[in-house]
C-alpha positions as CSV (number, residue, x, y, z in Angstrom):
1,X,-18.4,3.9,-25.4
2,X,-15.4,1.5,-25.1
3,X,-14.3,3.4,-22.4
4,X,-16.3,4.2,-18.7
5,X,-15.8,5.5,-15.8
6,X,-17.8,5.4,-12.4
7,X,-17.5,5.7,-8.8
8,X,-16.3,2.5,-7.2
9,X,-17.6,3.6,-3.4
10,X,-20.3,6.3,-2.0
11,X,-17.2,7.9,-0.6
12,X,-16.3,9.2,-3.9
13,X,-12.4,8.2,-3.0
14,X,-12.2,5.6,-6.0
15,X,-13.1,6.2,-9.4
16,X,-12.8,2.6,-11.6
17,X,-12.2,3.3,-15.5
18,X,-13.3,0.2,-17.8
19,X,-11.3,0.0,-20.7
20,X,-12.9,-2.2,-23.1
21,X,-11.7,-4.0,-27.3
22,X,-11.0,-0.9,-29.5
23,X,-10.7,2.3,-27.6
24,X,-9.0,5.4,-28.9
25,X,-7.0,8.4,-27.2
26,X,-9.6,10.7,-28.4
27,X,-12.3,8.4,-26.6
28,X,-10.2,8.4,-23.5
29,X,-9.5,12.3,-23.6
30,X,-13.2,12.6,-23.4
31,X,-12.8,10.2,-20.3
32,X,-10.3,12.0,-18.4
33,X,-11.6,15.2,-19.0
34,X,-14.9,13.7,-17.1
35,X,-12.6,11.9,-14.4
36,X,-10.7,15.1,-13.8
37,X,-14.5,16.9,-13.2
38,X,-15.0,13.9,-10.6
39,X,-11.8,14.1,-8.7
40,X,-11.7,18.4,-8.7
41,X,-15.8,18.1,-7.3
42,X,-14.7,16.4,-4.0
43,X,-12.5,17.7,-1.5
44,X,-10.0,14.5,-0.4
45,X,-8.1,12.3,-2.5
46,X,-9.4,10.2,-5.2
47,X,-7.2,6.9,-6.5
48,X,-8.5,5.2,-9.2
49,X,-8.6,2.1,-11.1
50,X,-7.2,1.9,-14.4
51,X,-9.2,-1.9,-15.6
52,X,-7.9,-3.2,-19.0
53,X,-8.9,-6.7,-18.3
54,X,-11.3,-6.6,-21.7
55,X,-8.9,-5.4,-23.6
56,X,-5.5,-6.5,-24.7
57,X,-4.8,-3.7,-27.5
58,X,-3.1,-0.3,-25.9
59,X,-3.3,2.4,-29.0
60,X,0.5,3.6,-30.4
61,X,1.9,6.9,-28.3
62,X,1.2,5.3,-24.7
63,X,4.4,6.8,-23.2
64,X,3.4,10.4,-24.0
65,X,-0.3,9.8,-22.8
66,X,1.5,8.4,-19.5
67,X,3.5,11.1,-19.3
68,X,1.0,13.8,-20.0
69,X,-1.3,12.2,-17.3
70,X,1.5,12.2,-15.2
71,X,1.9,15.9,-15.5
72,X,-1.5,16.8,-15.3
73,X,-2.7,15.5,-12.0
74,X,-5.4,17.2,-9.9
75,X,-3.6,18.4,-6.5
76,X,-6.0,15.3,-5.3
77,X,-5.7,13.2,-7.4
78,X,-4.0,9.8,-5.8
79,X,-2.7,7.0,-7.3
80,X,-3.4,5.0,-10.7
81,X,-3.9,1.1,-10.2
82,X,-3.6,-0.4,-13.5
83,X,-5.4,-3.8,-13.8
84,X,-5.4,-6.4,-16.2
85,X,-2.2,-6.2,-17.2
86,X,-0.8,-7.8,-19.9
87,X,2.6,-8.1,-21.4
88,X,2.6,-5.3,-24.2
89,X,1.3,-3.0,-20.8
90,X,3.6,-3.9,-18.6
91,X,6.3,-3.4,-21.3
92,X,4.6,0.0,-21.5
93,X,4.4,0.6,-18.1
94,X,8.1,-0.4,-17.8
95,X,9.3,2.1,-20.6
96,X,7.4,4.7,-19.1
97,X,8.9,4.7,-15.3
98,X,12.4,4.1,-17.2
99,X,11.9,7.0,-19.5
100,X,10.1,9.6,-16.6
101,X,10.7,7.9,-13.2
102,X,9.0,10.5,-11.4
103,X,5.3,8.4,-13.3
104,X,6.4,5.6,-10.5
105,X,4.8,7.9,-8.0
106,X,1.7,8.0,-9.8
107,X,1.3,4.3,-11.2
108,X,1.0,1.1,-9.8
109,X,0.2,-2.7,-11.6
110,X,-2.0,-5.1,-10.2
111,X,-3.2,-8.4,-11.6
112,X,-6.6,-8.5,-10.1
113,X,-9.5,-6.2,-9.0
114,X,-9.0,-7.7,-5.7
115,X,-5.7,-6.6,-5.1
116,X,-6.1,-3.2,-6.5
117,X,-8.5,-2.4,-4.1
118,X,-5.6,-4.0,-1.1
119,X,-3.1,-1.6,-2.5
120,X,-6.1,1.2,-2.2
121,X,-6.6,0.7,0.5
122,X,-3.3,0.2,2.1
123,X,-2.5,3.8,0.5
124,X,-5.4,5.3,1.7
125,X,-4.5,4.1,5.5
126,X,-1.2,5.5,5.1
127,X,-2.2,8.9,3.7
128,X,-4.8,9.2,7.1
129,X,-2.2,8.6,9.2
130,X,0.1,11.0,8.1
């Protein structure tokens, strides 16, 4: 499947979704129905990573998707960390926190694994100490 999703850590508090050449929106339904089952079977937050570094073709209707993710958020479900992020996605992602600014909350761009996991973490910090 050009789409998978696993847990990053034995924590369960990051789940990292590879997106590789010629996904769909059906395949990635079938993908977020199963990341949904992972987030709602553990009782903290989960953020995950969103890796598009194999792929540089995004499917037409990404804003609705984005929104409709947006909207449809597990009550522990943390942030999204897209990686990999090339211009046609960061058009996208631009479009989408013009169109619906309250998807900022939920999404965040990286350029590298690396700093996906520093922003992770940083978030994760924050939301123990409060």
């Amino acid at each position: 499947m050009p789409i998978n999703s696993q847990w990053e850590n034995n924590d369960k508090t990051i789940i990292h979704v590879k997106f590789s050449d010629d996904w769909t929106w059906n395949e990635f339904a079938v993908v977020r129905t199963t990341i949904l089952g992972m987030i709602e079977g553990v009782p903290h937050f989960v953020d995950y990573i969103a890796d598009f570094q194999d792929t540089d073709d995004i499917p037409n209707g990404a804003l609705a998707i984005g929104r409709s993710i947006h909207k449809s958020c597990s009550h522990n479900q943390g942030i999204i960390v897209i990686v990999g992020v090339s211009s046609t996605l960061r058009i996208l992602y631009q479009s989408l926190t013009l169109a619906y600014p309250a998807t900022k909350s939920n999404f965040v761009l990286a350029a590298t694994l690396d700093e996906a996991h520093n922003i992770i973490t940083d978030i994760q910090q924050n939301r123990n100490e409060n």
